[in-house]
C-alpha positions in Angstrom: 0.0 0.0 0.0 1.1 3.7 -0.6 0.7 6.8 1.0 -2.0 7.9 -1.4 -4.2 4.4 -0.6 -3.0 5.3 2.8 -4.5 8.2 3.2 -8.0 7.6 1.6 -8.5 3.9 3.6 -7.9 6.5 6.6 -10.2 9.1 5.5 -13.2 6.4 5.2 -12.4 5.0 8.5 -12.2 8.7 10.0 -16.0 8.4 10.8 -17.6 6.7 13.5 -20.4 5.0 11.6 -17.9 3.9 8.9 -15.5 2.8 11.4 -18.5 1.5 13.2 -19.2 -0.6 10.0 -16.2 -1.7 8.8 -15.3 -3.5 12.3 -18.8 -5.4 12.2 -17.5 -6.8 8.6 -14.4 -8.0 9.9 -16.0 -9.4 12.7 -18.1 -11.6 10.4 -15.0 -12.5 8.4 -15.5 -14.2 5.1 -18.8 -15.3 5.4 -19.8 -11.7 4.6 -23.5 -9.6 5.5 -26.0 -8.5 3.7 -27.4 -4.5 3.9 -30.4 -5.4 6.0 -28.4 -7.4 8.5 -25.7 -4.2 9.1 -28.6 -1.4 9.1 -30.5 -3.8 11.5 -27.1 -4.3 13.7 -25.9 0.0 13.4 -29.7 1.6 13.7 -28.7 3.3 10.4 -31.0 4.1 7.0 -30.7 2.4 4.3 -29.4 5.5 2.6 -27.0 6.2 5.2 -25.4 2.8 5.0 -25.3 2.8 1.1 -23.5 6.0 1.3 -21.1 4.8 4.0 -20.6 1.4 2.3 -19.2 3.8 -1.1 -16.8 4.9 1.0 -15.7 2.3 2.0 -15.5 0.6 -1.2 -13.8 3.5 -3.2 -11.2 3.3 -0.1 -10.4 -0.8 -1.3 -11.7 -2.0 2.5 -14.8 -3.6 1.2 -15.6 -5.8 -1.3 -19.2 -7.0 -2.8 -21.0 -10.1 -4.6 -24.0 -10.2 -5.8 -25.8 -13.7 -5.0 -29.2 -13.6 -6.5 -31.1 -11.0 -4.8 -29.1 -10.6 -2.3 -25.3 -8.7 -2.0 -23.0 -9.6 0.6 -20.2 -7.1 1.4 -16.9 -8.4 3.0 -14.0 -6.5 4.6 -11.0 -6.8 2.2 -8.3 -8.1 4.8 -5.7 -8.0 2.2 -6.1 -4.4 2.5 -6.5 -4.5 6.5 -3.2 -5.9 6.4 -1.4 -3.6 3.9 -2.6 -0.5 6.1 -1.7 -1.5 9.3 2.0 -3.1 7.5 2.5 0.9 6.3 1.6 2.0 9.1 4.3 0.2 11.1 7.0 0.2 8.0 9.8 2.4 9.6 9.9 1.5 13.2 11.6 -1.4 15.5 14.5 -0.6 13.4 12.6 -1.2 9.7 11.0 -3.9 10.6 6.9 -4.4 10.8 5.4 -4.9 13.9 3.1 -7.1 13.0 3.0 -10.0 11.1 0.7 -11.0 8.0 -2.6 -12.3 8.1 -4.3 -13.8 5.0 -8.1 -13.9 5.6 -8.7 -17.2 6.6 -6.0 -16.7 9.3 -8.1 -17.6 12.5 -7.5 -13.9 14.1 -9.8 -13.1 11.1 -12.3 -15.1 12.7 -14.8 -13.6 15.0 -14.3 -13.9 18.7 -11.1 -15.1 18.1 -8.3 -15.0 21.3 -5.5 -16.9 23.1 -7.3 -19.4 24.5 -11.1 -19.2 22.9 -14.2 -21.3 24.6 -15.4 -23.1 21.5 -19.1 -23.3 22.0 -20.6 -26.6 20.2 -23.6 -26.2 18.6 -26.3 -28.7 17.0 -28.5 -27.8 14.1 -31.6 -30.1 13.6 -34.1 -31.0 10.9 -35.9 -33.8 9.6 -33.8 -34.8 6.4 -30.2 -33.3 7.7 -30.5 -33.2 3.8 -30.4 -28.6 3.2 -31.0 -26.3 6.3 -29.3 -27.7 8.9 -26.4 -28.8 6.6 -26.3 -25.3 5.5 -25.9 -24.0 9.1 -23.5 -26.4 10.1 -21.2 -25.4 7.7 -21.9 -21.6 8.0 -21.3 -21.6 11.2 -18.0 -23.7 11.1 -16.9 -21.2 8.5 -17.7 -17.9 9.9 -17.7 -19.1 13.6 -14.0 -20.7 13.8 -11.9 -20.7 16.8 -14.9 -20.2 18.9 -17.6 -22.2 17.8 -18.2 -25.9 16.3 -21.2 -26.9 14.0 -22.9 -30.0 13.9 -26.0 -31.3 12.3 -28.4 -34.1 12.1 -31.8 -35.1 11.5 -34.6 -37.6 13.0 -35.3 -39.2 10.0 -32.0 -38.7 7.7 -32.2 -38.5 4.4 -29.0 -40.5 3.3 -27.6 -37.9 1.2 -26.9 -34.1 1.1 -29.2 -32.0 -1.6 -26.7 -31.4 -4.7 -28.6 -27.7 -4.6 -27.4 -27.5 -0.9 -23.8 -28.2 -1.8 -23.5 -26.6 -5.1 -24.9 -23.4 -3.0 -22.1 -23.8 -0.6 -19.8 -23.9 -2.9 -20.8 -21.2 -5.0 -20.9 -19.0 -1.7 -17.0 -20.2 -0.8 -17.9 -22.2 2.0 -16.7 -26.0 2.5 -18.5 -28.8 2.0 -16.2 -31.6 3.0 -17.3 -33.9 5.7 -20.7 -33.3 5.2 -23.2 -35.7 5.7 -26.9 -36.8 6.2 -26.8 -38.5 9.9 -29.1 -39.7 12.2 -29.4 -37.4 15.7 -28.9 -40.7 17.8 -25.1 -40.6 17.3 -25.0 -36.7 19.0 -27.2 -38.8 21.9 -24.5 -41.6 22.4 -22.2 -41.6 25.7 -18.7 -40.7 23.3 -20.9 -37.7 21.7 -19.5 -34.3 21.6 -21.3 -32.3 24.3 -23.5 -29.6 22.9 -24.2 -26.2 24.4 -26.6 -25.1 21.6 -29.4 -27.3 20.3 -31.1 -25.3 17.1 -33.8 -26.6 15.4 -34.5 -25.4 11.6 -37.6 -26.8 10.8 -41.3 -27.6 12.1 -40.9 -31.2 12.0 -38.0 -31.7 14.0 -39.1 -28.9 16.7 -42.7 -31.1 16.8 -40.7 -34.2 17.7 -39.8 -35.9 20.6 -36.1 -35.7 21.1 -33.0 -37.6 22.3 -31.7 -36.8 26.1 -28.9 -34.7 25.2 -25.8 -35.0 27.4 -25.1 -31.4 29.3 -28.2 -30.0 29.4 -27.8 -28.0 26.2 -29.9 -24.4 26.2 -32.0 -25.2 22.8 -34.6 -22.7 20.2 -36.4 -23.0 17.2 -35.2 -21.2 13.6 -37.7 -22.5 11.6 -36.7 -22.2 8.2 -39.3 -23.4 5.3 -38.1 -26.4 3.6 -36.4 -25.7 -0.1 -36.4 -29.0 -1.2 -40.8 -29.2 -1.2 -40.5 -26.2 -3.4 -41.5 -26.7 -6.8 -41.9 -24.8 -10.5 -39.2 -24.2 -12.5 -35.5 -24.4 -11.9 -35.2 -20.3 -10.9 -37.6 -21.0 -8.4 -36.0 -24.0 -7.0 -33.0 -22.2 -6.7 -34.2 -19.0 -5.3 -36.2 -21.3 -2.7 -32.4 -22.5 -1.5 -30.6 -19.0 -1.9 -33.6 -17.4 0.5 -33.3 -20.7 3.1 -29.1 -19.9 2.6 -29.7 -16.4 3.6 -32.2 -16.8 6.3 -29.6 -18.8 8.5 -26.5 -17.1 7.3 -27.9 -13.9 8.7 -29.2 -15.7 12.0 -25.7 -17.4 12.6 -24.3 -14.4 12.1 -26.0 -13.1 15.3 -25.3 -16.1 16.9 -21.7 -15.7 16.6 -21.4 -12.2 17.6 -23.7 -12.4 20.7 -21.3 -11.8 23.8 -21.8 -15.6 25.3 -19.7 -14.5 28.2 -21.2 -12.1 29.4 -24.9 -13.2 29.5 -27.0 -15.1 31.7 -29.0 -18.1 31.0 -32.0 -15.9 30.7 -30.7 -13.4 28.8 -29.1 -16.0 26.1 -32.6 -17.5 25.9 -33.8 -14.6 24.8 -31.4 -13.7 22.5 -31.4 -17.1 20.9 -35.5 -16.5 20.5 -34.9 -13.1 19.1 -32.5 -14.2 16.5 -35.5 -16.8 15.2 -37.6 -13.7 14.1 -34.2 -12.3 11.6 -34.9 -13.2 8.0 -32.2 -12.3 4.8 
């Protein structure tokens, strides 16, 4: 980075509602937000928050991709990185202070620390075939270092949706390691212990569940199904981009609520008002 890139990245961050902005992006690391979810988060206008995104933008700290209807803007770390590097370029004797992070470099992971509490959390449908396959690896994606995603269904379908993985993909999230499984093997005496037990769909929140080792605090995001949508092939696939958005925006909250430093009461609450956030 140069001086010139220097000063205009420093001119956009010179405002508290960019500023403001530009840490909850980085926060949310490569799994990106949409407008709605970063007006909802800063009490801003739509207006204002186009106008502040621009800025940020022209400055080369924020990216955008368009995914359907939807855009999802993403803090350019690369850029993060360069600033801070010219920032620090001529002292302890010419050396940078600080080392290089790429963006998947966990301390571009939200919550991240020294020694990070890695919350486990189980998402639960019927199928274990789309929605909670597509929270379980948001989640492990944007929620690294503090957080571990896990899914399952009570009736399992055998096999993930090809729309489900193919959306993934598209979206630069993994998909290895996924699977349709049963929730008995998250009920067995060598199962991970969950602290979060999420259910994505009506079925599976009408059902009688396993006893879940450690007393897990548990809510319902119902999600409506994708894979009962019919019509044509764009309405298929805008079916799976809305049920994609939905939960990326409501792990997104999950992952940035302060854990720590609420009570039970106060989680459960949260955890309910999250089920109410749509795309």
């Amino acid at each position: 980075m140069n001086e010139a890139d220097a000063v205009r990245a420093l001119g956009a961050l010179a405002q508290e509602t960019r500023l403001k902005l530009f840490r909850l992006l980085v926060v949310a690391g490569q799994g990106g937000l949409t407008p709605g979810h970063m007006a909802e988060r800063l009490a801003v206008s739509p207006t204002a928050l186009s106008f502040h995104l621009k800025e940020l933008s022209h400055a080369g700290l924020v990216s955008t991709e368009r995914d359907g209807r939807h855009i999802i803007y993403r803090a350019e770390f690369a850029a993060m990185d360069g600033l801070l590097t010219f920032l620090t370029a001529e002292c302890c004797q010419g050396q940078s202070c600080l080392p290089s992070f790429p963006a998947s470099h966990p301390s571009c992971t939200p919550g991240a620390d020294m020694n990070p509490r890695v919350y486990n959390v189980l998402f639960l449908c019927t199928g274990n075939s789309a929605r909670s396959i597509m929270a379980e690896a948001i989640l492990n994606q944007i929620g690294a270092g503090r957080f571990r995603g896990y899914s399952a269904g009570s009736h399992p379908a055998g096999a993930v949706n090809p729309r489900t993985l193919e959306l993934l993909e598209r979206n630069r999230f993994r998909i290895e390691g996924l699977r349709s499984k049963n929730w008995d093997e998250f009920a067995a005496p060598d199962a991970p212990v969950m602290d979060f037990v999420l259910t994505v769909c009506d079925k599976a929140a009408g059902e009688v569940c396993p006893v879940w080792p450690g007393q897990p605090m548990s809510a319902h995001w119902g999600v409506a199904d994708p894979a009962e949508v019919g019509g044509s092939e764009v309405q298929q696939q805008k079916a799976f981009t809305d049920a994609f958005m939905t939960l990326r925006t409501r792990v997104g909250l999950l992952v940035n609520l302060p854990i720590d430093k609420l009570d039970r009461l106060s989680l459960q609450s949260e955890l309910n008002s999250i089920a109410r956030q749509t795309a």
